[in-house]
C-alpha positions as CSV (number, residue, x, y, z in Angstrom):
1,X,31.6,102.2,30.8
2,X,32.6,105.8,30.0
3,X,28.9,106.6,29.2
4,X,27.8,105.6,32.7
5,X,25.1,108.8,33.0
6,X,25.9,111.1,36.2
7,X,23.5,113.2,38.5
8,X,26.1,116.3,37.9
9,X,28.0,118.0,34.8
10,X,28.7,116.4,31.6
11,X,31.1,118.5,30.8
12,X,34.0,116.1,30.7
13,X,32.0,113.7,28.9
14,X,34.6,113.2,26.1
15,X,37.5,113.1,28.5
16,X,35.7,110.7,30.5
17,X,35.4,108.8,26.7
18,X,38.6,108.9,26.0
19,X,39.9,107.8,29.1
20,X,37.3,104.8,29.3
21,X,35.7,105.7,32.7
22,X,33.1,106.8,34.3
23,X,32.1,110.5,34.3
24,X,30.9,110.3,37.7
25,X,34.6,109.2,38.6
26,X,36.4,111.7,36.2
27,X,34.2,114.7,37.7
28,X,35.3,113.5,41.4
29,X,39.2,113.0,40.4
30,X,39.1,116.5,38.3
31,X,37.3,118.7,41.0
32,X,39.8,117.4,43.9
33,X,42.9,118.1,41.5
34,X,41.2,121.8,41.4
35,X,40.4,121.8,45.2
36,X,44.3,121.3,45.1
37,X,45.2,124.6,43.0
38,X,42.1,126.5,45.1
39,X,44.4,125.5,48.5
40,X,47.4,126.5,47.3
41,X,45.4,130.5,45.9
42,X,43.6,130.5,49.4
43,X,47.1,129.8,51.6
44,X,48.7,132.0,49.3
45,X,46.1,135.1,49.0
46,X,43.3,134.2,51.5
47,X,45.7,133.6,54.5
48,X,44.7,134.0,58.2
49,X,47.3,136.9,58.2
50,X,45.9,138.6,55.1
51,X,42.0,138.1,55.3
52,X,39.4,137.8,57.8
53,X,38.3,134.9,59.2
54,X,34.3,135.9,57.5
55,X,36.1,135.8,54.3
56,X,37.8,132.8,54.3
57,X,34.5,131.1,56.0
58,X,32.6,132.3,52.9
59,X,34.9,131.7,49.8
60,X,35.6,128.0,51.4
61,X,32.2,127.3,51.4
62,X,31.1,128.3,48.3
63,X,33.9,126.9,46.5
64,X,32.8,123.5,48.8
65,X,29.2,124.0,47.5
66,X,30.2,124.6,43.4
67,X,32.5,121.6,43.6
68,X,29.7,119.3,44.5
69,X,26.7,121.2,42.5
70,X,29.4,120.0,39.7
71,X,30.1,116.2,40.9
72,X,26.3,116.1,42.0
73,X,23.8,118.5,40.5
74,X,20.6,119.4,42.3
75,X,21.8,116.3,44.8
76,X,24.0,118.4,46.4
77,X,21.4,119.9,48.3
78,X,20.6,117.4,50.5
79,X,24.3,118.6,51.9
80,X,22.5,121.8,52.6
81,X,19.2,120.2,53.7
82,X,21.0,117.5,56.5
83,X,23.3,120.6,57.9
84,X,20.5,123.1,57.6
85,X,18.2,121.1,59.8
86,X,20.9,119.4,62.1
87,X,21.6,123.3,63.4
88,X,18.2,124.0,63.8
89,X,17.8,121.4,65.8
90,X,20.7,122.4,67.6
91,X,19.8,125.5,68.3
92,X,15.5,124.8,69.1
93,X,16.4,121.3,71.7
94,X,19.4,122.8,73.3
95,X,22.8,121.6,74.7
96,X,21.3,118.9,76.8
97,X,20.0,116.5,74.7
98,X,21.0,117.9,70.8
99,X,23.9,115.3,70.7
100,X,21.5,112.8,70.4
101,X,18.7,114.5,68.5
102,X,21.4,115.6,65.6
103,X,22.5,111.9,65.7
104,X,19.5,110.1,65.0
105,X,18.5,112.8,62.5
106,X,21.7,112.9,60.4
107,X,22.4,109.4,60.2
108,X,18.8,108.5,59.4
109,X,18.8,110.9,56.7
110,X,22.2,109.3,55.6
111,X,20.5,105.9,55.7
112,X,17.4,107.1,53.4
113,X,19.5,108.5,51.4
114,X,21.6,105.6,50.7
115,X,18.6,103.1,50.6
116,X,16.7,105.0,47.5
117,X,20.7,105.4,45.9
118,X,21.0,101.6,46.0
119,X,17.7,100.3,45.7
120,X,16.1,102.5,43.5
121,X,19.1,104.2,41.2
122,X,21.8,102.1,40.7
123,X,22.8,98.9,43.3
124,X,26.0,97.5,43.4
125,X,27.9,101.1,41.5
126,X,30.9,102.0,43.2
127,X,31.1,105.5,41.0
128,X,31.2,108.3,42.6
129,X,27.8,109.3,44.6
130,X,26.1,111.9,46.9
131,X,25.5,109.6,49.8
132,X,29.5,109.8,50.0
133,X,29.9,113.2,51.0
134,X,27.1,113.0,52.9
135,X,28.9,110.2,55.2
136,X,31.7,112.7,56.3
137,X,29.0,116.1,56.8
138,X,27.1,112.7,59.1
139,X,30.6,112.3,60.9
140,X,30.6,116.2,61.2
141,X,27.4,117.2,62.4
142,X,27.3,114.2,64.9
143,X,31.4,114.9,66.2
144,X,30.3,118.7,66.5
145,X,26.8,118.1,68.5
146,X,28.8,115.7,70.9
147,X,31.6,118.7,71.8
148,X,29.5,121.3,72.2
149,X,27.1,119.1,74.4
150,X,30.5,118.4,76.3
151,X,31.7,121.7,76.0
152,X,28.8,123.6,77.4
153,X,26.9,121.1,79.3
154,X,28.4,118.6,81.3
155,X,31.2,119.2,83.8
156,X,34.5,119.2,83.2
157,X,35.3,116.4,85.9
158,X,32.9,114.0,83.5
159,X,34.8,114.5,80.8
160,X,37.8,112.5,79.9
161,X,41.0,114.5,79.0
162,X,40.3,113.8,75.3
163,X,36.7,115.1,75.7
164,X,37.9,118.2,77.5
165,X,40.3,118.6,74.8
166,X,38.0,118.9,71.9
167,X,35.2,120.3,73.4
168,X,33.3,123.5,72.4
169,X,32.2,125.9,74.4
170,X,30.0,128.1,71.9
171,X,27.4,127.7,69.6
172,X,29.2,128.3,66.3
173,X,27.4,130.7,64.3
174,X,25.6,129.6,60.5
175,X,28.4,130.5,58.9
176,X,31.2,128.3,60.7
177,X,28.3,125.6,60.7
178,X,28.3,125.8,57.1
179,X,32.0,126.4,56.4
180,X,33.0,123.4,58.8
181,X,30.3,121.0,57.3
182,X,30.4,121.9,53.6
183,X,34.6,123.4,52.8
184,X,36.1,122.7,49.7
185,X,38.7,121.2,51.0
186,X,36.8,118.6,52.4
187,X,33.3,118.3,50.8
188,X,34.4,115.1,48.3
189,X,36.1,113.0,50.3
190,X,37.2,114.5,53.8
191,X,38.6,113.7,55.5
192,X,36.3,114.1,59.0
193,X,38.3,116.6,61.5
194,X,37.8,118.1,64.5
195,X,36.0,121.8,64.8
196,X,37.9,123.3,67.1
197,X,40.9,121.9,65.1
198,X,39.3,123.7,62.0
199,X,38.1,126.8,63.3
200,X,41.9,127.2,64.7
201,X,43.3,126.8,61.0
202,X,40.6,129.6,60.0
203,X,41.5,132.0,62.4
204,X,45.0,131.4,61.6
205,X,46.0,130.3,65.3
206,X,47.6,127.0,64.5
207,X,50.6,128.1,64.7
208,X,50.5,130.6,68.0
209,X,53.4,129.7,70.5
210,X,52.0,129.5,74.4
211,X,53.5,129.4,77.9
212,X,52.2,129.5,81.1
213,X,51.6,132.6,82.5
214,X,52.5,132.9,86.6
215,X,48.7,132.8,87.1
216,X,49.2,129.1,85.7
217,X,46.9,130.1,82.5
218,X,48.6,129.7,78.9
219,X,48.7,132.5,77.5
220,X,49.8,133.6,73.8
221,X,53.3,134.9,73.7
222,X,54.2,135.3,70.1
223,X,54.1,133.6,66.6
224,X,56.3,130.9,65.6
225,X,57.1,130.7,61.9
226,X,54.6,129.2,59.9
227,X,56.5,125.7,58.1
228,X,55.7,125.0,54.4
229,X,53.6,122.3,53.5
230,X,55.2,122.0,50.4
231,X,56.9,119.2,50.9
232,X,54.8,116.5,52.6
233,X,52.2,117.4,49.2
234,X,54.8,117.0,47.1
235,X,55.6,113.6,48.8
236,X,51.3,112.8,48.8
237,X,51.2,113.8,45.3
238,X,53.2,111.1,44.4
239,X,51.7,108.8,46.6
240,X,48.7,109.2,44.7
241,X,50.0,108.8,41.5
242,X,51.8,106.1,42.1
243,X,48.4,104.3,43.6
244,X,46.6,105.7,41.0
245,X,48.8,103.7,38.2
246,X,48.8,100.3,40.1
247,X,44.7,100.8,40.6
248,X,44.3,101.2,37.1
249,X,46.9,98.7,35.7
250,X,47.1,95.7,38.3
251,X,43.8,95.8,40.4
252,X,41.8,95.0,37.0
253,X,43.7,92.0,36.3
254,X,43.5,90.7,39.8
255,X,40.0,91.1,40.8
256,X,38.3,89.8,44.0
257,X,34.8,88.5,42.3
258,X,37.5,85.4,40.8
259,X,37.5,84.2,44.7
260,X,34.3,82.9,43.8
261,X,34.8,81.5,40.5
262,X,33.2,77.9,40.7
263,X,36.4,76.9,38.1
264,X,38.5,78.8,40.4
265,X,37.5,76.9,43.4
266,X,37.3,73.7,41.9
267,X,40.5,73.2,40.1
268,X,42.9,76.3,42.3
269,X,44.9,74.6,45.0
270,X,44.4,75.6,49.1
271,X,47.6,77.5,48.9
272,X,46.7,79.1,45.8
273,X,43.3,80.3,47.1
274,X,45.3,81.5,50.2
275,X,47.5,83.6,47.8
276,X,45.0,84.8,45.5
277,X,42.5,86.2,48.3
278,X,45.5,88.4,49.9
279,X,47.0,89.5,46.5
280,X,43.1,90.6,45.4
281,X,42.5,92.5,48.6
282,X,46.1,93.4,48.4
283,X,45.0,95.0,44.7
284,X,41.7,96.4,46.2
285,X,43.4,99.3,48.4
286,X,44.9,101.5,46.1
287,X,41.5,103.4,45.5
288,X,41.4,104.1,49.1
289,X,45.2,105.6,49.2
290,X,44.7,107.8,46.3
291,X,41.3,108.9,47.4
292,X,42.3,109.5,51.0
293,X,45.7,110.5,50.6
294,X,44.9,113.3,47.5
295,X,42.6,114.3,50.0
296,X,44.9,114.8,53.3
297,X,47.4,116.7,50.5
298,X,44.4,119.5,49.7
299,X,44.5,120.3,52.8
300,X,47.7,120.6,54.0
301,X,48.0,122.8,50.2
302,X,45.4,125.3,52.4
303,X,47.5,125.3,55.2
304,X,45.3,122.9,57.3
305,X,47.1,119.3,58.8
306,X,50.1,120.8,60.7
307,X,50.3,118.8,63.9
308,X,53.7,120.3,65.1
309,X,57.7,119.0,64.9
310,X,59.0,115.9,65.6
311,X,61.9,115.2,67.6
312,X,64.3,115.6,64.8
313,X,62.7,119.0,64.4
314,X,60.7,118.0,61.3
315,X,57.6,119.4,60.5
316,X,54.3,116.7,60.9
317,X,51.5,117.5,58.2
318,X,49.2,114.5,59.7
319,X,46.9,115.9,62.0
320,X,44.0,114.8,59.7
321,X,45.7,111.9,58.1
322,X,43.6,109.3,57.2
323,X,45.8,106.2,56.6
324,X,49.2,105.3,57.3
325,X,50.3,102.8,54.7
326,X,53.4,101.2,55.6
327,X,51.7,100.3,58.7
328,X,48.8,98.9,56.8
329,X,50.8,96.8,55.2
330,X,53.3,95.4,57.6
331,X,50.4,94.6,60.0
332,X,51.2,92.1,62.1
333,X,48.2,91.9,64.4
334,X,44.1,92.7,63.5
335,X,44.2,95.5,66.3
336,X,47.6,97.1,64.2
337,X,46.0,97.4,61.0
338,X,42.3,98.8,62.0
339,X,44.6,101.8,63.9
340,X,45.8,102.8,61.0
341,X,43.4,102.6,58.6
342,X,40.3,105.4,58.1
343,X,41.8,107.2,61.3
344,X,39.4,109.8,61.4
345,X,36.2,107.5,60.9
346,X,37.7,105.4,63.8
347,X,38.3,108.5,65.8
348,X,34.4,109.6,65.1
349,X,33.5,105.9,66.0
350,X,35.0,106.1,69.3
351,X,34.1,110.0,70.4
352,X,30.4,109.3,69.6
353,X,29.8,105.5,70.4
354,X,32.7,103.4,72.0
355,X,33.1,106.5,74.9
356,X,29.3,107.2,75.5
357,X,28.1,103.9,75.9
358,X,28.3,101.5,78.6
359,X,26.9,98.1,77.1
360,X,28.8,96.0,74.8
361,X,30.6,99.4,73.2
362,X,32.6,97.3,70.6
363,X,29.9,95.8,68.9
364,X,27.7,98.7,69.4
365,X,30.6,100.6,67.4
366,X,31.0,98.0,64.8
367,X,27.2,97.9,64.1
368,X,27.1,101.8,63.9
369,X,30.4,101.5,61.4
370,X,28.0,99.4,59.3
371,X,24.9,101.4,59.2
372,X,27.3,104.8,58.4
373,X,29.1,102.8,55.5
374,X,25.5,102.0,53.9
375,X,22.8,99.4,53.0
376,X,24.9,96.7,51.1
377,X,24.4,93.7,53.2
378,X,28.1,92.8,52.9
379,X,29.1,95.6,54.6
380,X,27.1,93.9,57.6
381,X,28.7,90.6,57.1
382,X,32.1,92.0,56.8
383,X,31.8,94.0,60.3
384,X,30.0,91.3,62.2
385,X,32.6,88.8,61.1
386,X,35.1,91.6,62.6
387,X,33.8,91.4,65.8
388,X,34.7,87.7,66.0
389,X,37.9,88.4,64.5
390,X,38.4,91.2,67.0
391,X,37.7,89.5,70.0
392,X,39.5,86.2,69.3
393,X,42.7,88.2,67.6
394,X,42.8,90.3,71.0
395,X,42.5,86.6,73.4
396,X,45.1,85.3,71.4
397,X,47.6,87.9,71.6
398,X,47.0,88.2,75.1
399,X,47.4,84.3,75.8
400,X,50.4,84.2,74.0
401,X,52.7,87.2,72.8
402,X,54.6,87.5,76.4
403,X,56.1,83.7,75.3
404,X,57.3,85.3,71.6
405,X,58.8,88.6,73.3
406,X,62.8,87.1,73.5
407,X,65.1,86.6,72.2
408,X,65.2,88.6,69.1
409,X,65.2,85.2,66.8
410,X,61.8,84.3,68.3
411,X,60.1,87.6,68.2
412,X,61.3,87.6,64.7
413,X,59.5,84.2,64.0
414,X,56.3,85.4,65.5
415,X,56.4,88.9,63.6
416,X,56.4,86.6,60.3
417,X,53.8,84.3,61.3
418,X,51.1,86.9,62.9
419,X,52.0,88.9,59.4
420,X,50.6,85.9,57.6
421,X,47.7,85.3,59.5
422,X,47.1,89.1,59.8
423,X,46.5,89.6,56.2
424,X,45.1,86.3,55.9
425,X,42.3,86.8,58.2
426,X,42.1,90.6,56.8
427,X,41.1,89.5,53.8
428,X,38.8,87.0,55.2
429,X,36.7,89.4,56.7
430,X,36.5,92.1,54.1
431,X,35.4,90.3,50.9
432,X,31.9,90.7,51.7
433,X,32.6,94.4,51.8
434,X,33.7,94.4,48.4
435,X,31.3,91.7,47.1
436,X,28.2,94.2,48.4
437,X,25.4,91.1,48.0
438,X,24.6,88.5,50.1
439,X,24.8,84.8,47.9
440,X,28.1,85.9,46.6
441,X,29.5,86.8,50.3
442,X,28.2,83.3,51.2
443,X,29.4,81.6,48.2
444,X,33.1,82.7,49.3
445,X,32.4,82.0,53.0
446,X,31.1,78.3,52.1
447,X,34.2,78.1,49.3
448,X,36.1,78.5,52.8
449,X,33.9,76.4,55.0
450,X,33.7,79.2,57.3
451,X,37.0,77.9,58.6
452,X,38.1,81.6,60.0
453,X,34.8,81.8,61.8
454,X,34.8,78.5,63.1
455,X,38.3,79.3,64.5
456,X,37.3,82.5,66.2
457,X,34.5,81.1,67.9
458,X,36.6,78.0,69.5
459,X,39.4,80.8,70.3
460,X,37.0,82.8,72.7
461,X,35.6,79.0,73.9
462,X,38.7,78.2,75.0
463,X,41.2,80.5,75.7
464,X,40.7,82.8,78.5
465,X,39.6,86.8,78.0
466,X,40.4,89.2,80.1
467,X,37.3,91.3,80.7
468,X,37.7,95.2,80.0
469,X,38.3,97.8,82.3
470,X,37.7,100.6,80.4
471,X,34.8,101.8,82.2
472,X,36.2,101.5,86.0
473,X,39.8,103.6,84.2
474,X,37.7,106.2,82.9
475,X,36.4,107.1,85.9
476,X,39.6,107.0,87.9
477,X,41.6,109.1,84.9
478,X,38.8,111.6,85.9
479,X,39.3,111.6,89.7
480,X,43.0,111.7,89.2
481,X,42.5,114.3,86.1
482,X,44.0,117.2,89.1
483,X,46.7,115.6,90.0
484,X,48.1,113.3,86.7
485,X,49.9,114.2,84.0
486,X,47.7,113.9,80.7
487,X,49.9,111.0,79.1
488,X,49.4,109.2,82.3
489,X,45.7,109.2,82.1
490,X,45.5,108.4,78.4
491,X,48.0,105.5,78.7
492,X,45.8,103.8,81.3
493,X,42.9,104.3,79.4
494,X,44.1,103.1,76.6
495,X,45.9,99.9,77.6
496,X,42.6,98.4,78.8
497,X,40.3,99.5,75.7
498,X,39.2,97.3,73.0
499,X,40.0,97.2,69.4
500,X,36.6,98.6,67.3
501,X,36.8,99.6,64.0
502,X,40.6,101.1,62.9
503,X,41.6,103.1,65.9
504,X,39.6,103.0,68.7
505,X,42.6,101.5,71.0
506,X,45.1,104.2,70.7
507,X,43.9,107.3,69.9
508,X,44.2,108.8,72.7
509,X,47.8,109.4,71.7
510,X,46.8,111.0,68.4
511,X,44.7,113.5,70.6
512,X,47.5,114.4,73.3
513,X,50.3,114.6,70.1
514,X,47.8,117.6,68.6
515,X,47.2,118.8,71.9
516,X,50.5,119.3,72.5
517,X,51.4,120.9,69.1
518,X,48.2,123.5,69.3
519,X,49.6,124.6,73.4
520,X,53.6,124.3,72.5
């Protein structure tokens, strides 16, 4: 496995030998463990207060651009080639209609991409690959196109107050382009963030105090001090390793392709089955939170992340955090665990999809979640069958949670039983995603007789569903936008939205926290 040949340098070949994987994986976990020590030299000797924001633009994009010419070789330019075109296209349609332009462009050049990776090069690898970067500069140039279409098109009073909050009202220059699209801090794994939210840490404005001036306008008064990241990477870092160890010790020994062992499913008992499929999936994760959580800890090393204090005074490092464990974990609802897991992809999901249209926006969203994530037909199966799940996990709790809510003892009881079904039916839906193919995702399903499915459907036959109001509260949170206070406006919207994929409930609260932090 450790001579697994690799589009970018060989140069750790005999590490990658003597630790007995893949170079393409050894080249991704070596150049994000130096994208940590480049963070900590640019917050140290490239700070805001110290350098320009032209220099820091430039070193953080060609340091993004050598890190993948090293994971990826010559197929790093298609990072290049997808933002190169996506501003020109910018620039030559105009604000009108470039939203839309830049998103068919960049996520059907993501899609090609990903169909000659898997069907001509290598199907069914999971080791690291260029279409992955590519999926977060897809997120980018798609987030960006939307907020400066909002930002410099439509009105403010057609905006929501998270729109009006992120959008931008310049075209950045080639430059920021680049530097927001291809950073080092970012280029491998992300995670996605906002531009304005980037181009803030670049200018070195994230932590600029503001009150309002007597002509109501805020206005910059002075500098608080700048907190230490230290800390909550110290605290990641350890995260990491610690997921790190129990991928590569436990998650071998526990794998998810034994769900469909025909001796497995003949001989293992129901309850057995039920264990093993949660204590797989359960093994399956770790990946994610090293990947993801190494990732968040670059950047708060540059600097980048600082969301404000919490009420204790604390310092929060998790504006562009990407998963919130605990929570994953102790999930006790389908809508619980999708908010906090991918956060940013969810956030992307609902900005560009579940906001802007107006038929069927959750399976609209879940459909574009699929064709982002790539060509594997599991991924498919695994985000259709979350649409059922969605729908029927949102009927239930709304036909039944108000009996469960007292006294304590009984809320207790229904904490531990919509755990169990929780990760149950989690681990349901997602084995096609890890499966990839098509006769081994039905193999499990049949192994299961579709029972989760089947349950689904006869939950939104029989039990009432409220119909959303998302679209008739967005357009009163904009005629009431004067003369309501923002949490009031993104509470209402939010208690009436659906669940789509991770977060697209309540986000809204994510925004007004950073909002909040960025005018305190």
């Amino acid at each position: 496995m450790a001579t697994t040949s690799t589009t970018g340098s060989t140069l750790l070949q005999p590490l990658s030998n003597a630790v007995q994987l893949p170079i393409d994986q050894v080249n991704f976990v070596v150049c994000q463990l130096f994208a940590l020590l480049a963070a900590i030299w640019f917050r140290t000797y490239l700070h805001s207060s110290k350098t320009s924001s032209f220099i820091r633009h430039v070193v953080a994009t060609l340091l993004g651009l050598y890190l993948a010419l090293f994971c990826f070789g010559w197929y790093a330019l298609h990072f290049l080639v997808q933002s190169g075109i996506s501003y020109c296209i910018m620039i030559i349609i105009g604000v009108e209609n470039m939203h839309n332009y830049c998103f068919v462009f960049a996520l059907g050049y993501l899609t090609v991409c990903q169909v000659t990776r898997v069907y001509i090069f290598d199907y069914g690898q999971y080791s690291a690959d260029f279409s992955g970067p590519m999926m977060i500069i897809t997120q980018k140039i798609t987030s960006l196109a939307c907020e400066i279409h909002d930002g410099m098109f439509r009105k403010d009073e057609e905006l929501t107050s998270s729109q009006r909050d992120l959008a931008v009202r310049r075209m950045p220059s080639l430059l920021e382009y680049l530097s927001y699209n291809c950073n080092f801090m970012g280029i491998l794994a992300g995670p996605l963030c906002s531009y304005k939210d980037y181009i803030t840490f670049i200018e070195g404005r994230s932590y600029h105090m503001t009150q309002s001036g007597e002509n109501g306008k805020e206005e910059t008064q002075y500098e608080r001090t700048e907190p230490s990241p230290n800390t909550a990477v110290i605290q990641k870092l350890l995260i990491c390793g610690l997921s790190l160890l129990f991928h590569l010790t436990v998650c071998t020994t526990l794998p998810v392709e034994h769900n469909i062992d025909e001796h497995f499913q003949a001989t293992a008992s129901w309850p057995t089955k039920v264990i093993y499929l949660y204590i797989s999936l359960l093994a399956a994760r770790p990946k994610y939170y090293f990947a993801w959580t190494l990732a968040d800890a670059i950047n708060n090393a540059a600097g980048f992340g600082f969301r404000g204090y919490d009420k204790n005074g604390a310092a929060r490092w998790d504006l562009i955090s990407n998963l919130r464990i605990q929570q994953i974990e102790m999930s006790t609802s389908f809508k619980m665990f999708l908010d906090n897991w991918n956060i940013q992809t969810a956030l992307w999901l609902k900005r560009v999809c579940y906001e802007r249209t107006s038929f069927s926006p959750t399976i609209q969203t879940f459909i574009l979640s699929a064709i982002w994530h790539g060509v594997y037909p599991g991924y498919y199966l695994t985000f259709l069958t979350g649409v059922l799940m969605t729908l029927a996990a949102r009927a239930m709790r709304n036909n039944f949670r108000h009996y469960f809510v007292e006294p304590s003892q009984l809320k207790l009881f229904y904490d531990v039983i919509t755990w169990i079904v929780t990760q149950v039916a989690i681990s349901y839906t997602v084995v096609p995603f890890v499966l990839l193919s098509i006769k081994p995702s039905f193999m499990f399903y049949s192994s299961w007789y579709y029972c989760l499915h089947i349950l689904g459907i006869l939950v939104l036959l029989l039990l009432p569903v409220k119909k959303t109001q998302r679209r008739k509260n967005t357009h009163e949170n904009i005629q009431l936008s004067q003369s309501k206070k923002f949490d009031e406006g993104e509470n209402s919207l939010g208690q009436n939205s659906f669940s789509t994929t991770n977060n697209v409930c309540n986000q809204n609260q994510e925004i007004a926290s950073r909002h909040s932090s960025l005018k305190q």
